[in-house]
N, C-alpha and C positions, 0 to 999 in steps of 0.2 A: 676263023673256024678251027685252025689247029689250038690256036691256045683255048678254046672251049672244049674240046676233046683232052685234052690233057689235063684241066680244072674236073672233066665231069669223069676220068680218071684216078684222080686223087680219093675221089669214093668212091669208087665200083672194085677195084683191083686189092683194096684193105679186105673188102666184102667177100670177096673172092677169096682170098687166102684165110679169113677167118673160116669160113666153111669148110675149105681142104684141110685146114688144122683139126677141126671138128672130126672130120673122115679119117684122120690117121692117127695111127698109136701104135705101141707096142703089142695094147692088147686084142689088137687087131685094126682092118680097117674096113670101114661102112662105103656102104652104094651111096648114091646119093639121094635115091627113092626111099632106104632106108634113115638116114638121116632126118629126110621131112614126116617121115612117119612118127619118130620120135618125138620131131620138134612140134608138131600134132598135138602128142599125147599131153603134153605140157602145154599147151595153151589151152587146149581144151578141160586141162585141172586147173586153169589160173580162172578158167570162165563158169567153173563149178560142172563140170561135164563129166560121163562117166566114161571110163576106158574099163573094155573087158579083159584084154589080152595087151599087155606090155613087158618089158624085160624089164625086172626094177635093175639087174644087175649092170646093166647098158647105161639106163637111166643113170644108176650112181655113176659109171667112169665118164661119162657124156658131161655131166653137168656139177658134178661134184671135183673132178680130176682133169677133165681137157679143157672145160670153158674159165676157169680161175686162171690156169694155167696158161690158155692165149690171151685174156684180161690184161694179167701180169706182164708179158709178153712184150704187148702194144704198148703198153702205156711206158714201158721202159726205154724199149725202144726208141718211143718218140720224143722222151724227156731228153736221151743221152743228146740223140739228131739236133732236140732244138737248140739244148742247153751248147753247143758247137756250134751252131749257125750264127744266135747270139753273142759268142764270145768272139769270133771272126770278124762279126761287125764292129764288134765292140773297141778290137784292138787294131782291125783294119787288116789283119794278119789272116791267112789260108792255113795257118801250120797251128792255129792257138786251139785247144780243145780242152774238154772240163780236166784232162789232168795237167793242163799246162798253169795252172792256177793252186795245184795241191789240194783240188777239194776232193777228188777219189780218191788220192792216197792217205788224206786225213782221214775222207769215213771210212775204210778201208781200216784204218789204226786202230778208230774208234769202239767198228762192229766186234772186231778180234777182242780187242780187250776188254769189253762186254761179253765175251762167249769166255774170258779167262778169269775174269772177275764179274761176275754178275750182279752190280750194283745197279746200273741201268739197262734197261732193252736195250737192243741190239739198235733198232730206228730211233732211238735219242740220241745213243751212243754216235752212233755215223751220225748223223747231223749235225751233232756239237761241235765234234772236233772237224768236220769238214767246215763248220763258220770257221773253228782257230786258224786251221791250216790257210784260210784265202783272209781271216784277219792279220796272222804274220806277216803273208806275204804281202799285204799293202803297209803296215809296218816295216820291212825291212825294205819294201822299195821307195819308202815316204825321203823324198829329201828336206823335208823344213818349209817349202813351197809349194812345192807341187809333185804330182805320183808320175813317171816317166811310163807309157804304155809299154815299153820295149824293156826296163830296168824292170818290170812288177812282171812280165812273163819271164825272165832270166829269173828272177827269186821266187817263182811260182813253182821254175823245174828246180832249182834246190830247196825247196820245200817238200816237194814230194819225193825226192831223194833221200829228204830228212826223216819224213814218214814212215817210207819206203823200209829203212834202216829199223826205226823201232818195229815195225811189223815182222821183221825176222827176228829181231829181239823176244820178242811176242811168242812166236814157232820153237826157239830155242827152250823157251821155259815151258811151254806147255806140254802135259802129258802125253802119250799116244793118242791116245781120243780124243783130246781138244784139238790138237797137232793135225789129226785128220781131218776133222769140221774145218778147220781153217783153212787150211791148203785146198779143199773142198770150195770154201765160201771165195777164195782170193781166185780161183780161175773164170768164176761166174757161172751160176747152176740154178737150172728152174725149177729142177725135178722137185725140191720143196711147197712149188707154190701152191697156196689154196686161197680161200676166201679169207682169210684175216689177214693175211697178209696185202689181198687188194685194198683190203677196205682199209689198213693202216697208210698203204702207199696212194690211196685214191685223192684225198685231200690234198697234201701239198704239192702234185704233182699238177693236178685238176687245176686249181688255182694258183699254181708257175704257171703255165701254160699257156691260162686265160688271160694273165695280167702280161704274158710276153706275145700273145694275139695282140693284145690293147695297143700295145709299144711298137708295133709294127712299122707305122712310119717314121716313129723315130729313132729306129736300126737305120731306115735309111738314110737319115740328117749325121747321125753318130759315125757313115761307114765314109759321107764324105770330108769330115773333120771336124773339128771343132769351132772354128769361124763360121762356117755355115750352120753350124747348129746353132748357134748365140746371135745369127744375123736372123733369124725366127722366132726369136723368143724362148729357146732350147736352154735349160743348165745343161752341159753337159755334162760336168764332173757328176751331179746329182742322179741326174739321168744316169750315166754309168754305175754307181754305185746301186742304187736299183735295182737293176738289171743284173749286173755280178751277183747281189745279194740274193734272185729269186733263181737264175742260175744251179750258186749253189746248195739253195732246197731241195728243188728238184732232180741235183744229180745225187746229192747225200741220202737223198730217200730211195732211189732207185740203186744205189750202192748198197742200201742197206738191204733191200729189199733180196738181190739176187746175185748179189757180188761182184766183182769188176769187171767190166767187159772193154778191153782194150781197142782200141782205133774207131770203135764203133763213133763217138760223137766226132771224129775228126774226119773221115771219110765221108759220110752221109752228107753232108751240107753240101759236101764237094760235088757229087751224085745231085742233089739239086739244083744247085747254078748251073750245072751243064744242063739241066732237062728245061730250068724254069729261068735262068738268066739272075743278075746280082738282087731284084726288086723286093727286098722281104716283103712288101703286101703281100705274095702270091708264095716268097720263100716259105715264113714261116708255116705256113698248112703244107707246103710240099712236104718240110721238117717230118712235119707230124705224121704225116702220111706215108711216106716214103721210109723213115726211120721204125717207125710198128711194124708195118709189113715185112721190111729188110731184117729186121731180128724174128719174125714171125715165119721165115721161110727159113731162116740159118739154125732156127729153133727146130723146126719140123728136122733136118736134117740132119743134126747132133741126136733126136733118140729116134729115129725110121733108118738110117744109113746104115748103124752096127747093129750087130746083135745086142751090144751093149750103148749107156749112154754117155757120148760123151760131151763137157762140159763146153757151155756155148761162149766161155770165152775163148776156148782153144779155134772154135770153128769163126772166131770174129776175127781173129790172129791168122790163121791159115788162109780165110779165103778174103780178108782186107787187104794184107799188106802186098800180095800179087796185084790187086785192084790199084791200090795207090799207085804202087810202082809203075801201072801202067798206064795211069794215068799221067804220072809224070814224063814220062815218056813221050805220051803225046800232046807234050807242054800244055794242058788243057786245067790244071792246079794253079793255078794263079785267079789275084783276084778280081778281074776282069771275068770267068768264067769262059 
């Protein structure tokens, strides 16, 4: 009965917070009798119906500026959560997250030097160089036999150190104005998003997602080791490559999309083995579910808290790394869960 309650959770509480996001903004914020009034007025235009009396002004921030914007939101969220749940299993490690592989700090290089040299979009750019950055790193942790999972997350975090380094490289030659975008783009900031941006991030994140739902049971063959996966018929090494490969699609596109957001894919996983237990069956949609909504509430928070807004990677910094910390504390970050 509980674990039904907490399955018919993972949809009702995304539901919930998507509608609060709806009700709040800067530019104010809605009843919730006005909200469905709204949302009214709009299906009753999608059904050819006539409204006499509507706010087009509402209308535009409602659907043109809050709902792209919680779209964006969710789907980031829940890319960074999975793409961390994934690599946990992957390497068997509690502490591995998408930057422990250098693919944020690659796209990260990428997006910047795309906004300094404009030869590719910004979402090519971070993508490309996030494949280079987790290509080096199995390059430089390849020994001639085999890839060591503990040597390729050591050259993973000197990869995005490497990264890390040209991106201030990057800061140093740019003008004022690029100097800002940047610094802007590196804390992680939503306040850009609209609909072209979902619909560029909608694809590869959609189909991550899908194809790491598909793989689900075999995170859990991968989390018990490699004998066990090859005594079922598993490649592992194949399988892991895979799996790192759509990883980092999905987190280069959500890099690209809204800019870095620190601890978030390393925490959240952690937040679901304590709710949901080690099982990715039921892990990975907690991922999902749990990591939208969790960026969906730290988002609301970042532009309703100040008078001004501020960037939600500061607010994932601030209110994660007390979480972790106290998690660790109650030795409950391990991966028994």
């Amino acid at each position: 009965m509980l674990e039904r309650i907490k399955i018919i959770a993972l949809v009702v509480v995304p539901l919930l917070f998507i509608m609060m996001s709806l009700m709040m903004g800067s530019t104010g914020n809605l009843t919730l009798t006005k909200l469905f009034e709204e949302i009214r007025v709009v299906v009753s235009d999608w059904l050819g119906g006539v409204n006499d009396v509507t706010d087009a002004s509402l209308q535009t921030i409602l659907w043109q500026v809050r709902l792209p914007r919680i779209v964006l939101t969710f789907m980031v969220g829940a890319s960074l959560a999975t793409s961390g749940g994934v690599l946990q299993s992957i390497f068997r490690n509690p502490l591995v997250d998408p930057f422990s592989l250098g693919i944020s700090s690659g796209a990260a290089f990428g997006a910047a030097l795309s906004m300094l040299i404009p030869v590719l979009s910004i979402s090519v750019s971070a993508f490309l160089f996030g494949v280079v950055a987790v290509g080096i790193t199995y390059l430089v942790s390849y020994s001639g036999v085999r890839t060591s999972l503990v040597t390729m997350v050591l050259s993973g975090m000197i990869i995005s150190g490497v990264f890390t380094a040209f991106l201030t490289v990057l800061q140093y030659l740019s003008d004022p104005y690029k100097l800002q975008a940047i610094v802007q783009w590196t804390m992680g900031s939503l306040h850009t998003a609209s609909w072209d941006k979902v619909r560029v991030a909608t694809i590869p994140i959609m189909i991550g997602l899908v194809l790491i739902y598909l793989s689900r049971w075999r995170l859990n063959l991968l989390a018990l080791g490699d004998q066990e996966a090859l005594a079922v018929g598993i490649n592992p090494k194949g399988t892991k490559l895979l799996l790192i490969a759509v990883t980092t699609m999905i987190t280069a596109s959500s890099v690209a999309a809204v800019g870095m957001i620190s601890l978030f894919g390393l925490i959240v996983p952690h937040v679901s083995r304590i709710i949901f237990g080690p099982n990715n069956e039921i892990g990975v949609l907690a991922n999902i579910s749990i990591g939208g909504t969790f960026l969906l509430l730290i988002d609301n928070l970042s532009r309703t808290l100040l008078p001004y807004e501020v960037p939600v990677g500061v607010f994932t910094m601030v209110l994660g790394a007390p979480l972790f910390i106290y998690l660790m504390r109650k030795n409950v970050v391990n991966w028994n869960g």
